[in-house]
PyMOL Python script that loads the backbone (N, CA, C, O; Angstrom):
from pymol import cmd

cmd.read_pdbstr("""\
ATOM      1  N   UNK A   1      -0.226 121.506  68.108  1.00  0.00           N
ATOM      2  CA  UNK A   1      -0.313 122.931  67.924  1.00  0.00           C
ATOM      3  C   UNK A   1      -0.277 123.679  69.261  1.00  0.00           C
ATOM      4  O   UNK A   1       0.059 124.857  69.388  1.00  0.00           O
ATOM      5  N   UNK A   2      -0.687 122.803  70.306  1.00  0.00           N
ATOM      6  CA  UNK A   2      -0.843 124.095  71.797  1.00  0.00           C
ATOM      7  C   UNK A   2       0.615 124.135  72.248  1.00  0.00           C
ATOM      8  O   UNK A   2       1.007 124.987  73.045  1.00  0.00           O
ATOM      9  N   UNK A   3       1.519 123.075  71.656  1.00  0.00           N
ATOM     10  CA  UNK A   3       3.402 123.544  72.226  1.00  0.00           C
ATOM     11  C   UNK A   3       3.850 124.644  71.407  1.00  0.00           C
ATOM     12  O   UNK A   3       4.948 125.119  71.699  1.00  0.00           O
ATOM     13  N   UNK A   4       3.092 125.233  70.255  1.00  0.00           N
ATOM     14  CA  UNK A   4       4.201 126.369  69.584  1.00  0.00           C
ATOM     15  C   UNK A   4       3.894 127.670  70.040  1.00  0.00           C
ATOM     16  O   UNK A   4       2.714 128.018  69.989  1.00  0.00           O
ATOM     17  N   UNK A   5       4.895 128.589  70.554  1.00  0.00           N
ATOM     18  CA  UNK A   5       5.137 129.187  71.392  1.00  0.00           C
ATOM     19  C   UNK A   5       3.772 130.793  70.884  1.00  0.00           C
ATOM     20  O   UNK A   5       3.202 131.634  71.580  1.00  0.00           O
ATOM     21  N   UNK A   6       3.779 130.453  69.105  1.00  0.00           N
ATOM     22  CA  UNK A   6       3.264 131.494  68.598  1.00  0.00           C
ATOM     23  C   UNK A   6       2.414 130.326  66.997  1.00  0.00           C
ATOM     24  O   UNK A   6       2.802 129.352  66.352  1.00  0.00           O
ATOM     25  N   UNK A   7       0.920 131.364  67.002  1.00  0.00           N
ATOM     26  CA  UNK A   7       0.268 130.831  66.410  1.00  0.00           C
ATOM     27  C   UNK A   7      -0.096 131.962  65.198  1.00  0.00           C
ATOM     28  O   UNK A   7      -1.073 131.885  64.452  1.00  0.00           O
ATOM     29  N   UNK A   8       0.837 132.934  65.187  1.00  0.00           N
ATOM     30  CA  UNK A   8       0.757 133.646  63.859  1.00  0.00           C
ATOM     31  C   UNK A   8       0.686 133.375  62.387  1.00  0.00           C
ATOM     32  O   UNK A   8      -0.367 133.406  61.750  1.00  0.00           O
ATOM     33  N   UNK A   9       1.609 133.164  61.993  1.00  0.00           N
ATOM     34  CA  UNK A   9       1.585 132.614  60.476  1.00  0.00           C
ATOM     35  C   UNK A   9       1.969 131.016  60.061  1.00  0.00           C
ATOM     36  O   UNK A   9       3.065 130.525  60.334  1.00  0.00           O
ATOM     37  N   UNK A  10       1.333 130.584  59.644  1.00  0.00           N
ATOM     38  CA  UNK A  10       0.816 129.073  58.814  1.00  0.00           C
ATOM     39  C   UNK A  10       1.290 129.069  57.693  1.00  0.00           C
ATOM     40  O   UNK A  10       0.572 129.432  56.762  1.00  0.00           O
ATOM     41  N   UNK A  11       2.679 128.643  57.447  1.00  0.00           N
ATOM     42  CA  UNK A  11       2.933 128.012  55.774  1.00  0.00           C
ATOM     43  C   UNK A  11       2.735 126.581  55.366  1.00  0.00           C
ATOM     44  O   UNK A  11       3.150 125.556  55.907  1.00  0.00           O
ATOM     45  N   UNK A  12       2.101 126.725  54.430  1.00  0.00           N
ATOM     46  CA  UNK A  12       2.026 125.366  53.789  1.00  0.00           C
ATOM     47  C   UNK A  12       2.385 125.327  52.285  1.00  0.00           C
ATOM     48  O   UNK A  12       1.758 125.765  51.320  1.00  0.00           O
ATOM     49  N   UNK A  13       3.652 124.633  52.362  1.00  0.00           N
ATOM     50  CA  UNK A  13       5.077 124.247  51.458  1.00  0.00           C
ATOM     51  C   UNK A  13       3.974 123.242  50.046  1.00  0.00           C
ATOM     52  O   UNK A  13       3.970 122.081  50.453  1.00  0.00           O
ATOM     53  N   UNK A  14       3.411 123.287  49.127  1.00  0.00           N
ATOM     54  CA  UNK A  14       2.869 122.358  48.346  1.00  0.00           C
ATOM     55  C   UNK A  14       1.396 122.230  48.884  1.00  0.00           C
ATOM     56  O   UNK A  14       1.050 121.247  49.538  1.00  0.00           O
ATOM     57  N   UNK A  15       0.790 122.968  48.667  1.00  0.00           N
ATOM     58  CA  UNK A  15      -1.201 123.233  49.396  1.00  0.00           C
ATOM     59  C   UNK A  15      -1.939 122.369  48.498  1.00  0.00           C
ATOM     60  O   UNK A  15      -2.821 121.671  48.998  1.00  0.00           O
ATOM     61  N   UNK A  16      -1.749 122.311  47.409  1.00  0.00           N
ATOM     62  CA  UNK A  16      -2.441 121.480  46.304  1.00  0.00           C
ATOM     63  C   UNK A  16      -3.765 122.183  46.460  1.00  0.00           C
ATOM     64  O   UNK A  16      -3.718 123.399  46.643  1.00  0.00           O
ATOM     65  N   UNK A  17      -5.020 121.548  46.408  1.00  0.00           N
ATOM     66  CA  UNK A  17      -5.895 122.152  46.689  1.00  0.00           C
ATOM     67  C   UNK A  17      -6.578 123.130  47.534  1.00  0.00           C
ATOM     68  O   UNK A  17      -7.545 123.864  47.332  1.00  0.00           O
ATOM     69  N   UNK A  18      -5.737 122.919  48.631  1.00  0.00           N
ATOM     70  CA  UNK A  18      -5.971 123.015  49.644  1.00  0.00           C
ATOM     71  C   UNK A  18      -6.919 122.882  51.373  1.00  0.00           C
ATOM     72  O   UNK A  18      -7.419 123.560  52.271  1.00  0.00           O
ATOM     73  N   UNK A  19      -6.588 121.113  50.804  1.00  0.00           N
ATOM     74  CA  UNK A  19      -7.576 120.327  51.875  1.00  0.00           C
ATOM     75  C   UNK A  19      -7.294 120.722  53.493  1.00  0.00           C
ATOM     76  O   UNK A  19      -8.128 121.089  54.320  1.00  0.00           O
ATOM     77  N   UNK A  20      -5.301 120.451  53.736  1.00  0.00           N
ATOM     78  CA  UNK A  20      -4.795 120.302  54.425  1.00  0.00           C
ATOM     79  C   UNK A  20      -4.828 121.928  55.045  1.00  0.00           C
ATOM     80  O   UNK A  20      -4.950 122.343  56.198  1.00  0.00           O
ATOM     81  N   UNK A  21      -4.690 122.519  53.944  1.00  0.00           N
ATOM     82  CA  UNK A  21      -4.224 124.105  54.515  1.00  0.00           C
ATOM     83  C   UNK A  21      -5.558 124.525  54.952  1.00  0.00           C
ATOM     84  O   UNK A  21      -5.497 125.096  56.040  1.00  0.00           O
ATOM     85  N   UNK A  22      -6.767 124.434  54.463  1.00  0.00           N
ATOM     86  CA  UNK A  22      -7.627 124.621  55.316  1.00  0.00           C
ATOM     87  C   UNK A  22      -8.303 124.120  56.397  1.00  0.00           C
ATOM     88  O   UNK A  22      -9.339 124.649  56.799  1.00  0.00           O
ATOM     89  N   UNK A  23      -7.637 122.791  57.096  1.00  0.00           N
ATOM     90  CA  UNK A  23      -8.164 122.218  58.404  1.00  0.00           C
ATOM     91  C   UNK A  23      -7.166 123.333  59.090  1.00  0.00           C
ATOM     92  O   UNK A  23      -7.423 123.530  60.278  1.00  0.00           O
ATOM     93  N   UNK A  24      -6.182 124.021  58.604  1.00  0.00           N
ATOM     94  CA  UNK A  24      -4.817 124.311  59.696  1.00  0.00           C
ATOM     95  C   UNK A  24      -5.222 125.706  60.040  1.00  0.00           C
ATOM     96  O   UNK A  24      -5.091 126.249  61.137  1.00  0.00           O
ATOM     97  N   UNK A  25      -5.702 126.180  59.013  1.00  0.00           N
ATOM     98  CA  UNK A  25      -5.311 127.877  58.753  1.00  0.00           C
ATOM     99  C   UNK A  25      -6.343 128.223  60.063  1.00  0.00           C
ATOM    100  O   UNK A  25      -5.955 129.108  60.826  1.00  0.00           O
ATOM    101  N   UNK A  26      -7.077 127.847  60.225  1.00  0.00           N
ATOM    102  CA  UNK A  26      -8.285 128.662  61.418  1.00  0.00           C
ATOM    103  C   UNK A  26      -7.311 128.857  62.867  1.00  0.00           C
ATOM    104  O   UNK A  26      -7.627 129.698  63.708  1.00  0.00           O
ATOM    105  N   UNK A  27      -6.310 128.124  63.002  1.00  0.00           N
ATOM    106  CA  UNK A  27      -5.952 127.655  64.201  1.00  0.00           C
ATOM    107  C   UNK A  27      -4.278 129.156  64.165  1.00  0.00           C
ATOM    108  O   UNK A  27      -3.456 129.466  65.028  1.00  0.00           O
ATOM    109  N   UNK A  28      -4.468 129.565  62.978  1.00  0.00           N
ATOM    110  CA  UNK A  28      -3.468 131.142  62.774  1.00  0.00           C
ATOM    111  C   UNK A  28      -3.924 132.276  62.540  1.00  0.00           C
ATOM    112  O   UNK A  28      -5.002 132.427  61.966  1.00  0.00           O
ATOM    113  N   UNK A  29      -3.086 133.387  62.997  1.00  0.00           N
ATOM    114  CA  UNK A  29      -3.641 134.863  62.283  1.00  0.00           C
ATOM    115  C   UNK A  29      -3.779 134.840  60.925  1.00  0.00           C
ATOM    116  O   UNK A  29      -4.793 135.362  60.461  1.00  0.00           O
ATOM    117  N   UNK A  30      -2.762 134.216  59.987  1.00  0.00           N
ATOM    118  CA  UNK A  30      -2.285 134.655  58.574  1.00  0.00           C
ATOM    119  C   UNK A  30      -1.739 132.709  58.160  1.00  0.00           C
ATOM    120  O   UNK A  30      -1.180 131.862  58.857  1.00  0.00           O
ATOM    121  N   UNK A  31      -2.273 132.688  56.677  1.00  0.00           N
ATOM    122  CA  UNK A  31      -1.907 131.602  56.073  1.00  0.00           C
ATOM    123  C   UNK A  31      -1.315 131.872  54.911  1.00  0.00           C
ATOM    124  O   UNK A  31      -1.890 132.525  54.040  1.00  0.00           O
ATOM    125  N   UNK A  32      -0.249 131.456  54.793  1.00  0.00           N
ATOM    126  CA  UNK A  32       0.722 131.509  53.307  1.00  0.00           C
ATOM    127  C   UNK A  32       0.809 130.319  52.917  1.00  0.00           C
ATOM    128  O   UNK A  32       1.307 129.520  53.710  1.00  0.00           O
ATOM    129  N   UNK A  33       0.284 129.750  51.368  1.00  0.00           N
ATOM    130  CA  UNK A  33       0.146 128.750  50.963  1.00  0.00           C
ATOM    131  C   UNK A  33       1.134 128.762  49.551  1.00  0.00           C
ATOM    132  O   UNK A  33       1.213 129.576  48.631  1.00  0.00           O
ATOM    133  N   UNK A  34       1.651 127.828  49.747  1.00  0.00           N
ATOM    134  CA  UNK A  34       2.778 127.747  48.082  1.00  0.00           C
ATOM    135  C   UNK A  34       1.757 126.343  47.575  1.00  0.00           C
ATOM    136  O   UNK A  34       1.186 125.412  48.142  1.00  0.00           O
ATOM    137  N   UNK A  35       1.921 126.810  46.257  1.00  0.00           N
ATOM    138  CA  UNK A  35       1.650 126.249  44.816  1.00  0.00           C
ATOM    139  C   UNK A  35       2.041 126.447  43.761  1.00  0.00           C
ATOM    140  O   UNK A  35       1.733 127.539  43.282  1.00  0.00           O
ATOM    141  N   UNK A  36       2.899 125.490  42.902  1.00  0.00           N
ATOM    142  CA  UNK A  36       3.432 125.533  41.820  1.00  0.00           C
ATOM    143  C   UNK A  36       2.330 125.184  40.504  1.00  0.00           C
ATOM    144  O   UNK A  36       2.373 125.629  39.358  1.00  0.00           O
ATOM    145  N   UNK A  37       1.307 124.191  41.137  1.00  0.00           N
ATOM    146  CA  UNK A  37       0.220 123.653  39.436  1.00  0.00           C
ATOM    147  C   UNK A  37      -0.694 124.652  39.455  1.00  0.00           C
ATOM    148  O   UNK A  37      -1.373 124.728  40.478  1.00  0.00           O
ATOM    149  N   UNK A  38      -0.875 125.378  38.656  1.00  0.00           N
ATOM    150  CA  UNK A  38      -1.686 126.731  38.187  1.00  0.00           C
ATOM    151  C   UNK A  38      -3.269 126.025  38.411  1.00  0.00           C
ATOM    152  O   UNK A  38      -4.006 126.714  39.116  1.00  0.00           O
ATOM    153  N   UNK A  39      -3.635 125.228  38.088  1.00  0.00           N
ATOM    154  CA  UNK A  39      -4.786 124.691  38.553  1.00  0.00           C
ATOM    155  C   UNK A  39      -5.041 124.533  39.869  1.00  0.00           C
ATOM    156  O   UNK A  39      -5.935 125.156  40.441  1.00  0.00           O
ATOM    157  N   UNK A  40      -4.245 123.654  40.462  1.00  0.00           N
ATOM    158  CA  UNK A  40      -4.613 123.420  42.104  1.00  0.00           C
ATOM    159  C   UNK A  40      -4.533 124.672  42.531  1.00  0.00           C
ATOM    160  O   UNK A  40      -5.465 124.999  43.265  1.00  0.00           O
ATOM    161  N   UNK A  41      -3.506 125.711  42.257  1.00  0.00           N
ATOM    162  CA  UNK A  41      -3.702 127.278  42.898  1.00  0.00           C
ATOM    163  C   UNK A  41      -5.045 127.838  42.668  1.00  0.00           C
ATOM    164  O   UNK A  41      -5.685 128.238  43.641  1.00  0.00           O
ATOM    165  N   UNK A  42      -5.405 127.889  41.799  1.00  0.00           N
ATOM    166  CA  UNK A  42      -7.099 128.210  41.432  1.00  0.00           C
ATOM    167  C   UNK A  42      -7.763 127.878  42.507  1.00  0.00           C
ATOM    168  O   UNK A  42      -8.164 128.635  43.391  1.00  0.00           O
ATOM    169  N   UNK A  43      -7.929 126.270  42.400  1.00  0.00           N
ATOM    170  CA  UNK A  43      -8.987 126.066  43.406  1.00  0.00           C
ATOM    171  C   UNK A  43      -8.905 126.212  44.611  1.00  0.00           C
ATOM    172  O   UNK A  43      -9.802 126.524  45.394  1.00  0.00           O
ATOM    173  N   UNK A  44      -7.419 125.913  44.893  1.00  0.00           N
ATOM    174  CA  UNK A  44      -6.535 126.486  46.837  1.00  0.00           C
ATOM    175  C   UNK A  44      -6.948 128.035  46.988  1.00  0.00           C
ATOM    176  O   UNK A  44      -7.076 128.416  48.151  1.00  0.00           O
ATOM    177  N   UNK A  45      -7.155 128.898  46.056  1.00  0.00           N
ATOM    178  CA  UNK A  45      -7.562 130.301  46.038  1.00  0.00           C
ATOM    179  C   UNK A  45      -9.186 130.015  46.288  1.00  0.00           C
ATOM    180  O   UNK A  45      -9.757 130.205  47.362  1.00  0.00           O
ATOM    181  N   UNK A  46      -9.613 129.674  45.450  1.00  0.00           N
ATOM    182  CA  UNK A  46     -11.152 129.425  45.666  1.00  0.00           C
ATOM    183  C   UNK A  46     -11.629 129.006  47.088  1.00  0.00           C
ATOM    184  O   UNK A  46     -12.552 129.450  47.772  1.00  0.00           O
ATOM    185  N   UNK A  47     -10.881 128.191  47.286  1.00  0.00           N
ATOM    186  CA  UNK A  47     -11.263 127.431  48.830  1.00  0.00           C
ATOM    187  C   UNK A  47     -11.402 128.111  50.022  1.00  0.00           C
ATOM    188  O   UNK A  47     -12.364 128.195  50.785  1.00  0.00           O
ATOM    189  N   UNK A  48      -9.721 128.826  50.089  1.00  0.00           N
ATOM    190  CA  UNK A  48      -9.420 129.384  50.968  1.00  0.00           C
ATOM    191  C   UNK A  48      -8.946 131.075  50.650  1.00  0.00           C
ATOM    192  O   UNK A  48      -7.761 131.409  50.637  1.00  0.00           O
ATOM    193  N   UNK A  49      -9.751 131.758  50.475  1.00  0.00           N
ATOM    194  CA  UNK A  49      -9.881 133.171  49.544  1.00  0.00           C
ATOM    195  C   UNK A  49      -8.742 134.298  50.911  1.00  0.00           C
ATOM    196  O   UNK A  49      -8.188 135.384  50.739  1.00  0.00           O
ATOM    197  N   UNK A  50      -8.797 133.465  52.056  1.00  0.00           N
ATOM    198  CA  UNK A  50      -8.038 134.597  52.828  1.00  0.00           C
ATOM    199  C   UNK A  50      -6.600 134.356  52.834  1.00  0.00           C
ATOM    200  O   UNK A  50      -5.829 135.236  53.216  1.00  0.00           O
ATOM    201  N   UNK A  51      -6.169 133.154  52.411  1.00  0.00           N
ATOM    202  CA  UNK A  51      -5.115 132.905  52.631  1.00  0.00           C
ATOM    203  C   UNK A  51      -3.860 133.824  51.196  1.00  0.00           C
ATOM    204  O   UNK A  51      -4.093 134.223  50.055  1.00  0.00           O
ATOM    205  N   UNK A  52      -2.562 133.817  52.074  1.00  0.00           N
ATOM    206  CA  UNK A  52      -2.053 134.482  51.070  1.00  0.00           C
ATOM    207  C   UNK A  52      -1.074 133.307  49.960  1.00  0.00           C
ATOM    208  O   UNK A  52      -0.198 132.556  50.387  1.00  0.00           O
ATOM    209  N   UNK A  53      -1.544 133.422  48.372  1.00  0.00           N
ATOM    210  CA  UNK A  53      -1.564 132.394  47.219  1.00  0.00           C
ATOM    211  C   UNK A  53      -0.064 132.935  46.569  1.00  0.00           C
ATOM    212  O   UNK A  53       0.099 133.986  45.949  1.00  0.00           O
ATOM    213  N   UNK A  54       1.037 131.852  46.913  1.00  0.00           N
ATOM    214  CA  UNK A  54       2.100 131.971  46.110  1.00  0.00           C
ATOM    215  C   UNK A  54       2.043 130.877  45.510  1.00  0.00           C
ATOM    216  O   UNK A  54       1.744 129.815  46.056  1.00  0.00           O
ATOM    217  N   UNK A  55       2.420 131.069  43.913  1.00  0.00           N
ATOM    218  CA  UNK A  55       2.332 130.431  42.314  1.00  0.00           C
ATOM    219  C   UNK A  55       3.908 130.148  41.993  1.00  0.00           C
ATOM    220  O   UNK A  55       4.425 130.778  41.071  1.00  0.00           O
ATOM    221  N   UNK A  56       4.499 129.424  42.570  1.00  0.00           N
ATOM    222  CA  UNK A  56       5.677 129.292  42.673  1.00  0.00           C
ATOM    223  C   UNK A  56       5.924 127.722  42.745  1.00  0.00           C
ATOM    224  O   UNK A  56       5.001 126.917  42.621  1.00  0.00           O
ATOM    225  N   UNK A  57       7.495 127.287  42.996  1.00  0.00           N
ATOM    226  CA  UNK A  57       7.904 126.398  43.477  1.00  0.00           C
ATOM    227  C   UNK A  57       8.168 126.916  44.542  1.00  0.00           C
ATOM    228  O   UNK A  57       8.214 128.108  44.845  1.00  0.00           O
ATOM    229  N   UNK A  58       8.478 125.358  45.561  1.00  0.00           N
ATOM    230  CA  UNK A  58       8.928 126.084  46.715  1.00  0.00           C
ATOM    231  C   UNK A  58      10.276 126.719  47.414  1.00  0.00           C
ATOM    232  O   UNK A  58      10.481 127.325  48.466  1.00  0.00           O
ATOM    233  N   UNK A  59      11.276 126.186  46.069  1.00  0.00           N
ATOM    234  CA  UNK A  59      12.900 126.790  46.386  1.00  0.00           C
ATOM    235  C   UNK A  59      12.582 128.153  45.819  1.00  0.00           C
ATOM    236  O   UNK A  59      13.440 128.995  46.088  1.00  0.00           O
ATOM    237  N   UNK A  60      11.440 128.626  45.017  1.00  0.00           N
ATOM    238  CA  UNK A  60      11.475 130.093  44.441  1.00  0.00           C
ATOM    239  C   UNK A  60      10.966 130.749  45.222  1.00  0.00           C
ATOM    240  O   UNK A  60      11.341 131.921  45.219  1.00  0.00           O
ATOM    241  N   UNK A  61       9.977 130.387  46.171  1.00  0.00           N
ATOM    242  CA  UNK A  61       9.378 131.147  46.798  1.00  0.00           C
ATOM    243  C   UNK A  61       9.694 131.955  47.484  1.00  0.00           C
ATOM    244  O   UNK A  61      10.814 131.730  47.943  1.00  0.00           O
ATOM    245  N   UNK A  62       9.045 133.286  47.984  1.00  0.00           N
ATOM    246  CA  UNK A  62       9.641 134.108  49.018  1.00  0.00           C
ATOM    247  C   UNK A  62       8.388 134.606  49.997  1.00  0.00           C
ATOM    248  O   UNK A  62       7.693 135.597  49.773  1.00  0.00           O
ATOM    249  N   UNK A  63       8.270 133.821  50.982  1.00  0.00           N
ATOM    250  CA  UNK A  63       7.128 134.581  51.555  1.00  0.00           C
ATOM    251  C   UNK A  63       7.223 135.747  52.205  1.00  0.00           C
ATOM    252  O   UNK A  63       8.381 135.943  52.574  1.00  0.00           O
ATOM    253  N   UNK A  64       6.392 136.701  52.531  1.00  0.00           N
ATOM    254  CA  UNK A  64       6.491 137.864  53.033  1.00  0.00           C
ATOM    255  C   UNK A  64       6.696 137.784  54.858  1.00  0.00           C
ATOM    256  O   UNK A  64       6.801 138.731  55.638  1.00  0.00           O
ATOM    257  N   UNK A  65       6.703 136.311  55.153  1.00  0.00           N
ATOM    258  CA  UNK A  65       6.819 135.932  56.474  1.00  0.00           C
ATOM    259  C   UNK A  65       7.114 134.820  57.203  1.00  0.00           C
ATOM    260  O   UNK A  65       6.679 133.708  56.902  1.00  0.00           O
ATOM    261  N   UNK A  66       7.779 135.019  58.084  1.00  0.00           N
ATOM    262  CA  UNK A  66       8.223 133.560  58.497  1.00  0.00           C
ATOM    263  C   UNK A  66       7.509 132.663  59.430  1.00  0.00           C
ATOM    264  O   UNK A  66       7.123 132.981  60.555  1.00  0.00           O
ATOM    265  N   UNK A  67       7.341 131.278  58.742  1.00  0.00           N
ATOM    266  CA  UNK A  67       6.211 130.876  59.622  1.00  0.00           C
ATOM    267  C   UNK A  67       6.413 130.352  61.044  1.00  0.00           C
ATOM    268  O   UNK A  67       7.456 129.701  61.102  1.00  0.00           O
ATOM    269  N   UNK A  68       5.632 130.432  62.449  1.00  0.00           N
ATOM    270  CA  UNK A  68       5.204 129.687  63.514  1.00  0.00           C
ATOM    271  C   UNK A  68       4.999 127.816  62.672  1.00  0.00           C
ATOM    272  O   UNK A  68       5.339 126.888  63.406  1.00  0.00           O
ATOM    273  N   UNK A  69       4.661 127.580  61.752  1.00  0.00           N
ATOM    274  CA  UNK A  69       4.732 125.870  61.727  1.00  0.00           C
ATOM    275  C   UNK A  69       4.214 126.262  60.168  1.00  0.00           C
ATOM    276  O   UNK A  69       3.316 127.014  59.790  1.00  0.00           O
ATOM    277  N   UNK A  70       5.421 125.204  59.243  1.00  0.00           N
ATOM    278  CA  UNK A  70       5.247 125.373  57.927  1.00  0.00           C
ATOM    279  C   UNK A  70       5.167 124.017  57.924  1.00  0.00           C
ATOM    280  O   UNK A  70       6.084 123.376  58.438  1.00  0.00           O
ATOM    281  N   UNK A  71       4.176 123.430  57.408  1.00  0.00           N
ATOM    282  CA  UNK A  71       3.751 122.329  56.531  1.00  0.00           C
ATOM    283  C   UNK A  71       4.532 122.066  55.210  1.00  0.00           C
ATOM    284  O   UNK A  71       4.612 122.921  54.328  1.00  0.00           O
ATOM    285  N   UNK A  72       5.243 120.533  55.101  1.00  0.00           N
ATOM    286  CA  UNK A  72       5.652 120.662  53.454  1.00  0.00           C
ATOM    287  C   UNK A  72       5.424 119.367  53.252  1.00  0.00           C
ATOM    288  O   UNK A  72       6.125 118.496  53.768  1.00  0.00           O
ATOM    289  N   UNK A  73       4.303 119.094  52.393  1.00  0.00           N
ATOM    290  CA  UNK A  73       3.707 117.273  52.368  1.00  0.00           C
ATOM    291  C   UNK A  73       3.324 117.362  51.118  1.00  0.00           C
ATOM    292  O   UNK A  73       3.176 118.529  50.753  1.00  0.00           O
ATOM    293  N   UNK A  74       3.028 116.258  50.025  1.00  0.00           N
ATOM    294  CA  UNK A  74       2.451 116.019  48.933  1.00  0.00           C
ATOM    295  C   UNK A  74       3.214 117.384  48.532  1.00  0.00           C
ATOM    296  O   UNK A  74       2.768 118.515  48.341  1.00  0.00           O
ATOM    297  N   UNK A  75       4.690 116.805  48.467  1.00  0.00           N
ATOM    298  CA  UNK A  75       5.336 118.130  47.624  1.00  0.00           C
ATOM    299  C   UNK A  75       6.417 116.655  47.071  1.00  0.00           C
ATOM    300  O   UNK A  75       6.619 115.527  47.521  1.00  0.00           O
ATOM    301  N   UNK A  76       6.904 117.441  45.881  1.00  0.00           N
ATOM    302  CA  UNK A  76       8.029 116.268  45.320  1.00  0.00           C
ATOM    303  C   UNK A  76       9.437 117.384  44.704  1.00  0.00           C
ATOM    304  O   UNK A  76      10.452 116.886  44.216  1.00  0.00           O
TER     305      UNK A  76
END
""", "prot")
cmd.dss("prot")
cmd.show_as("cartoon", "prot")
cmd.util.cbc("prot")
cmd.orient("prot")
């Protein structure tokens, strides 16, 4: 993380719960998290209440921003 030039916005491509997206998100201004299972979005909302919650797949998605380092793991 200390080589990217900018530490603004954090996407994470498939958040699931959001274990991963919340070790990351402290280390950005703004976190955009994609989730397609209406459940894991629940609790990825619950977890991480600041982050911004897209209910999507991730070819549908449109975030409102482009990320400094997008995460896409435990996605299929």
């Amino acid at each position: 993380m200390d080589d990217l030039p900018a530490r603004k916005v954090f996407i994470d491509a498939g958040a699931g719960r959001g274990e991963v997206t919340k070790a990351f998100s402290p280390t950005f201004d703004r976190t955009i998290a994609i989730e397609p299972n209406a459940h894991l979005l629940a609790q990825l909302q619950r977890a991480i209440p600041q982050a911004d919650a897209i209910g999507t797949s991730i070819l549908d998605a449109s975030p409102e921003a482009q990320g400094d380092f997008v995460l896409c793991s435990h996605s299929r």
